[in-house]
C-alpha positions in Angstrom: 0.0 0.0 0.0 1.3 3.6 -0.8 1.9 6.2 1.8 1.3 9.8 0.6 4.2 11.7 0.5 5.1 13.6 3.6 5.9 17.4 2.6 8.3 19.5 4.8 6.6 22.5 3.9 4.5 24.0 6.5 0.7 24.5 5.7 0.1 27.7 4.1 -1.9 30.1 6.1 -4.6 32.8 5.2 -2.5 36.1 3.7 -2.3 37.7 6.5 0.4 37.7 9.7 0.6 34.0 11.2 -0.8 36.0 14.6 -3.7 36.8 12.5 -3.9 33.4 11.0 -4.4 31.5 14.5 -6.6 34.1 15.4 -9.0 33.1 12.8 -8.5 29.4 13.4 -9.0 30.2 17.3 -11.9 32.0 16.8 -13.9 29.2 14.7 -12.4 26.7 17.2 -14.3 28.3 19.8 -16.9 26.6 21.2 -20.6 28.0 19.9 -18.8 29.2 16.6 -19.7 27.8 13.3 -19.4 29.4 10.2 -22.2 31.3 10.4 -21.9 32.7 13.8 -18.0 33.2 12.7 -18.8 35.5 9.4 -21.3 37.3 11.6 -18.5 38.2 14.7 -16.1 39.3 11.8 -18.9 41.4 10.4 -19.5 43.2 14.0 -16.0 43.3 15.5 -13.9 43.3 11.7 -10.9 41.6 12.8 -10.6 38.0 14.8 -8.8 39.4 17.5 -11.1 41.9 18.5 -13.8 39.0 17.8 -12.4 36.7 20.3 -12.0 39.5 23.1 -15.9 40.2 22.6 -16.8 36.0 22.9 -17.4 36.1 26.6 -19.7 38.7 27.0 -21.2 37.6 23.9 -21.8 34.2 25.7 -22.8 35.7 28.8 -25.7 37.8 27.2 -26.5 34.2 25.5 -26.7 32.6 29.4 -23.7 30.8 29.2 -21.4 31.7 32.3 -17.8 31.2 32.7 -17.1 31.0 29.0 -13.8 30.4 27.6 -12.5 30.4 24.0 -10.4 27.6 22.3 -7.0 27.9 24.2 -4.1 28.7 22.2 -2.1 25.5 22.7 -5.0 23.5 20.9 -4.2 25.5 17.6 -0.8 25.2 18.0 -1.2 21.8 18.4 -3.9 21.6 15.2 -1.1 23.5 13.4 1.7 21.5 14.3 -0.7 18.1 13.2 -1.6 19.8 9.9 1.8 20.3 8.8 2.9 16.7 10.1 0.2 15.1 7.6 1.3 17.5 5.0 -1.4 19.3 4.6 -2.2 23.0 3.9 -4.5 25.5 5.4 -6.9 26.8 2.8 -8.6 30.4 3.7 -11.6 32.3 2.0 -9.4 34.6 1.1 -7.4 32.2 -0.6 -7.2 32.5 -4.8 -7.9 28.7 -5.0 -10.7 28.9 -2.5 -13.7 27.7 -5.1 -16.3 30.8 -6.4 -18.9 28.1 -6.0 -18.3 27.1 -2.1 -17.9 30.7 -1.3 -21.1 31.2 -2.9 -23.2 29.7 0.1 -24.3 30.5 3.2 -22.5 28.2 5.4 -19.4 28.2 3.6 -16.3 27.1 5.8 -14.2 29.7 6.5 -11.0 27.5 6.4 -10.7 24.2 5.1 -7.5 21.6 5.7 -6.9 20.3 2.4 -4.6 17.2 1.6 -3.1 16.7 -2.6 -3.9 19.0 -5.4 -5.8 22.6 -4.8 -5.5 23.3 -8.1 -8.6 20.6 -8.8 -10.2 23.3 -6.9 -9.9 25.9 -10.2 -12.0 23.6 -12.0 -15.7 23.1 -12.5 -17.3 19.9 -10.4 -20.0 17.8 -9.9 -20.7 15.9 -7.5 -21.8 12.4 -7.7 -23.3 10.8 -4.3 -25.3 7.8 -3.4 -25.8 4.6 -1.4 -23.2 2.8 1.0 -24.9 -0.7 0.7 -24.7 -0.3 -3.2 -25.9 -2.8 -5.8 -23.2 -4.4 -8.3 -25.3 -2.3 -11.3 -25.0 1.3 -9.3 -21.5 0.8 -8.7 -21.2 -0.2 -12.3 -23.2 2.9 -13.2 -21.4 5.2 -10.9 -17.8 4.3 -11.8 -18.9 4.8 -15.6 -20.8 8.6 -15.2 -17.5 9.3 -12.9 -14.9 8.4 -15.8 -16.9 10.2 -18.2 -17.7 13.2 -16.4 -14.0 13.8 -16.4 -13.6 13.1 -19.6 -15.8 16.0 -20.5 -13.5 18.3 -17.6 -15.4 18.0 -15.0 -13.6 17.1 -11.8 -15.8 15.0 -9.4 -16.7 15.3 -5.7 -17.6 12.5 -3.3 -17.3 11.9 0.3 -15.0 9.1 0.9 -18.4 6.5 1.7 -18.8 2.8 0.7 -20.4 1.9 -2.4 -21.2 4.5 -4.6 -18.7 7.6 -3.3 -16.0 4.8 -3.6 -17.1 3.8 -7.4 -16.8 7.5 -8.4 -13.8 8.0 -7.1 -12.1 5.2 -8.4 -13.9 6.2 -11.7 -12.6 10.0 -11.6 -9.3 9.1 -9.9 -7.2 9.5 -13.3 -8.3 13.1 -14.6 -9.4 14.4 -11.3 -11.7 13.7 -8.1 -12.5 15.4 -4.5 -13.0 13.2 -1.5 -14.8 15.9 1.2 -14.2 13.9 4.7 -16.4 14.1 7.9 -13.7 14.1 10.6 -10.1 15.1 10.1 -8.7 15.6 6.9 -6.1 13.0 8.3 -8.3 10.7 9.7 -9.4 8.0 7.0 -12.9 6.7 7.3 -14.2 3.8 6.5 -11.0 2.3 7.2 -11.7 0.1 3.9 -11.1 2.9 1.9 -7.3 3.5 3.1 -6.0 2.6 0.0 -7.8 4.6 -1.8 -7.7 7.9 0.6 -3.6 7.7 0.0 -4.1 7.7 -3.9 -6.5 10.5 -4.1 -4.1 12.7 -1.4 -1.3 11.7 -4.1 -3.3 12.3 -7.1 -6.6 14.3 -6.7 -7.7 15.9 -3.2 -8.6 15.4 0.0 -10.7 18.3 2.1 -12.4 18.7 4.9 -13.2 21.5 7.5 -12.9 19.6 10.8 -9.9 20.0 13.1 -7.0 17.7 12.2 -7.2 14.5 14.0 -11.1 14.4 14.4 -12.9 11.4 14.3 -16.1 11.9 12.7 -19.3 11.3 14.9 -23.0 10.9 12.9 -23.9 14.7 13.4 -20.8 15.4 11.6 -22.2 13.5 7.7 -25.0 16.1 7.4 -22.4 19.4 7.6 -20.0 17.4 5.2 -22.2 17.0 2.7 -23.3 20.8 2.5 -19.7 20.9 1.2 -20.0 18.5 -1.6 -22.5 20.2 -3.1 -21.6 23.3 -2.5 -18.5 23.0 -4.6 -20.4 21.2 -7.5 -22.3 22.4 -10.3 -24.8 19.7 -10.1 -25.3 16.7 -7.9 -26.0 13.3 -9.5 -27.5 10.5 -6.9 -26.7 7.2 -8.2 -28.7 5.2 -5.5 -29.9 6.2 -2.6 -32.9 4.7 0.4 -35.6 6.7 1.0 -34.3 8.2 4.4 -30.2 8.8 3.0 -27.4 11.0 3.4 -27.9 11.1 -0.5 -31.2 13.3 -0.1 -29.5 15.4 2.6 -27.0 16.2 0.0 -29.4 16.6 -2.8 -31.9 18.8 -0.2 -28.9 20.7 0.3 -28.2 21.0 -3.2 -31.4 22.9 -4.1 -31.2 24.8 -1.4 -27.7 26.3 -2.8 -29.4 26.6 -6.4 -27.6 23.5 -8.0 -28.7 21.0 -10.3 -30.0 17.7 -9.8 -30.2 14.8 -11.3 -30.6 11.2 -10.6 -30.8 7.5 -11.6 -33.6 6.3 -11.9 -34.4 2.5 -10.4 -36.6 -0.7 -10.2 -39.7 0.5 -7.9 -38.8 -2.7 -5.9 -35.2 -2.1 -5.5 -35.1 0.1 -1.6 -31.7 1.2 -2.8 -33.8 3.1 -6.0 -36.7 4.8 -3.5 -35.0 8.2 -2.9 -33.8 8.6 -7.1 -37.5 7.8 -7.7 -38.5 10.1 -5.2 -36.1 13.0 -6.7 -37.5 12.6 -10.0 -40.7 12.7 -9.2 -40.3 15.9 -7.4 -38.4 17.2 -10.8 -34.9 16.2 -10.4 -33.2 15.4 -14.2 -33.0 12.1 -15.3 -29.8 10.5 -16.3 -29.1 7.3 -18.0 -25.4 8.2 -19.5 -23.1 10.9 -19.0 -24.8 13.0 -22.0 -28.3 13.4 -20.0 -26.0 15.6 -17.8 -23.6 17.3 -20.2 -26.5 18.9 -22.4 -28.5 19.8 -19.5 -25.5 22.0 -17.9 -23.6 25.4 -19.4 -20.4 24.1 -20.9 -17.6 24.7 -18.3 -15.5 27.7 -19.0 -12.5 27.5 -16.5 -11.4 30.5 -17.7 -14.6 32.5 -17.0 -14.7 33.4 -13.2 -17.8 33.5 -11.5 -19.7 36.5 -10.0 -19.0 37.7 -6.6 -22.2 37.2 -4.6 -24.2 40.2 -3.5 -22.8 41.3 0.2 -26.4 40.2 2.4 -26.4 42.5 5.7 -25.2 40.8 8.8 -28.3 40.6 11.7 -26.6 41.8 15.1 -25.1 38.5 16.7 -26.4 39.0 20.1 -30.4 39.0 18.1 -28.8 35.7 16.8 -28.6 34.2 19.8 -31.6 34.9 21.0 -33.5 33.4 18.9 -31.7 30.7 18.9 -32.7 30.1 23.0 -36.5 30.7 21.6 -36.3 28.2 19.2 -34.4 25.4 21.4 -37.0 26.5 24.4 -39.9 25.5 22.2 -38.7 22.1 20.6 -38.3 19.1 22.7 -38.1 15.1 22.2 -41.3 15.3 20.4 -41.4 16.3 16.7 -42.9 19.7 15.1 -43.7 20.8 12.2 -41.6 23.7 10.7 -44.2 26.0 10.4 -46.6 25.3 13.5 -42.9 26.5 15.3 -43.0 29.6 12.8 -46.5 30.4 14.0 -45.2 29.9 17.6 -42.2 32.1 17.2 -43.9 34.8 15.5 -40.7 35.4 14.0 -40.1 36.0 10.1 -39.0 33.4 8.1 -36.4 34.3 6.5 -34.8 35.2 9.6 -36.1 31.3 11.6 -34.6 29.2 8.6 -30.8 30.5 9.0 -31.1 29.9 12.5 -32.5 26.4 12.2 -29.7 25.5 9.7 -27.4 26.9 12.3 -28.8 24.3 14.9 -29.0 21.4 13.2 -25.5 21.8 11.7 -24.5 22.1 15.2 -26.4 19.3 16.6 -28.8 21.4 18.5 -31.9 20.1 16.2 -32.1 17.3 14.3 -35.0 17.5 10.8 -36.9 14.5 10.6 -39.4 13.2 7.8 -41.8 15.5 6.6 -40.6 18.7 7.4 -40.8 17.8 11.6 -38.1 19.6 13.7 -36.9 18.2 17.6 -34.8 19.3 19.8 -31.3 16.7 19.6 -31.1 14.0 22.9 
């Protein structure tokens, strides 16, 4: 088996002083910070340092006494582990930070990334589906991934069993993306170490977790916001009715991508969510083509448009509602909009906050549009 090549160059930092750098790292370390709650502090305070100085009375208005931000040594530590594994710092400020990630809400400030950036230049699609996959899907999947790349499209996957591992192997040659759950430098499944070392050697490993983090179940759904975030389009391959595939493909139309997906025998369990997504109007592929003449032509060359600077609500209004909407959930499941009713509270200022929650563990979304309050 391979080992990735160690590098003795230290991870590049944001372009900025490395004081400035771990401040930034520090400050989305923090406990309570996520990259929501991050962009809004840098918004209100304009530097990290004078951000991470404002956290405890922050907290405090929030009800949470005897707060303390993420101790320096712990960055240190992450630094020290990052440049161990080889592996760079990527920032939002970076010029290889992708248009199409920035683009969304809940982009990560700062990702750890392990093999070739420069895949990052390049338009992607993402291609997701079912861990317990049939021999035909994986067939299917490895075939789509191959050609996709073919056409110059680089392809994003996270790392899974089944189909994620078909589409990489597929793209592997010409160019795939493996976003990871837990540490950049922690391989999950463990089945899959072979092939985690030959995408860190030839395409690229990501993720925005702290190095050495194991990944836990509340950390899939966050993940796959980043897949198809930095795709074009998301094809589901296979996927159960109740998947991380739909999660991914919810979150795709959320972030105005494309999706498409395979359709499947209405026996076949493994086919109920792609026969759910095209019924609801997702496109329907049988070959690489259905995809290609349904998407604009990449144009590397052609940079995307800067999204329209939103206004920032006051962090400490944040926070509040985020205590009224954890006081009225509980064990038992809601509906979204008997809690909007409940809350009085616009919409389009309750359904940033409830992304903020579940992303954090706070909520958890069940079927049906039902929200309850994490165990």
């Amino acid at each position: 088996m391979t080992q990735p090549t160690r590098s003795s160059i230290p991870p590049q930092l944001p372009p900025t002083t490395e004081e400035d750098a771990i401040n930034h790292l520090r400050l989305l370390r923090s406990r309570r910070v996520g990259p929501a709650t991050y962009r809004r502090l840098l918004g209100e305070y304009g530097t990290a340092q004078d951000a991470l100085a404002a956290l405890p009375d922050i907290a405090r208005a929030a009800g949470v006494e005897n707060y303390e931000i993420c101790p320096l040594g712990v960055i240190r530590a992450e630094l020290q582990a990052g440049k161990a594994a080889g592996a760079r710092l990527l920032s939002n400020r970076d010029s290889q930070y992708p248009m199409t990630l920035r683009d969304i809400s809940d982009a990560p400030p700062l990702l750890w990334c392990l093999g070739k950036t420069n895949l990052l230049t390049r338009p992607m699609i993402a291609l997701v589906g079912a861990r317990n996959a049939s021999s035909l899907g994986t067939r299917m999947a490895r075939k789509l991934a191959a050609d996709l790349t073919d056409h110059g499209y680089v392809v994003v996957s996270g790392l899974a069993r089944g189909i994620d591992t078909a589409a990489h192997l597929g793209a592997l040659p010409r160019g795939t993306i493996a976003v990871q759950a837990g540490g950049v430098d922690v391989i999950y499944p463990v089945d899959n170490t072979a092939l985690a070392h030959d995408i860190a050697k030839d395409g690229l490993r990501l993720s925005e977790m702290p190095m050495g983090l194991q990944p836990q179940a509340r950390h899939f759904p966050a993940r796959n916001r980043i897949i198809s975030g930095l795709a074009q389009a998301v094809v589901v391959v296979e996927a159960a009715a109740k998947s991380g595939s739909l999660i991914t493909a919810r979150n795709a139309l959320d972030q105005a991508r494309d999706v498409f997906a395979v359709p499947g025998h209405p026996f076949d369990a493994r086919a109920a969510g792609c026969n759910m997504l095209l019924r609801d109007g997702a496109t329907l592929v049988r070959c690489v083509e259905d995809v290609i003449e349904a998407l604009t032509p990449p144009d590397p060359a052609m940079p995307l448009p800067e999204p329209a600077p939103q206004p920032r609500p006051v962090l400490r209004n944040i926070a509040a509602l985020h205590n009224m909407i954890l006081s009225r959930l509980g064990s038992a499941p809601v509906a979204e909009d008997q809690l909007l009713r409940d809350l009085a509270v616009p919409a389009t200022q309750v359904a940033p906050a409830l992304v903020d929650l579940e992303l954090d563990g706070k909520i958890t979304r069940q079927a049906g549009g039902l929200l309850a309050r994490a165990v």
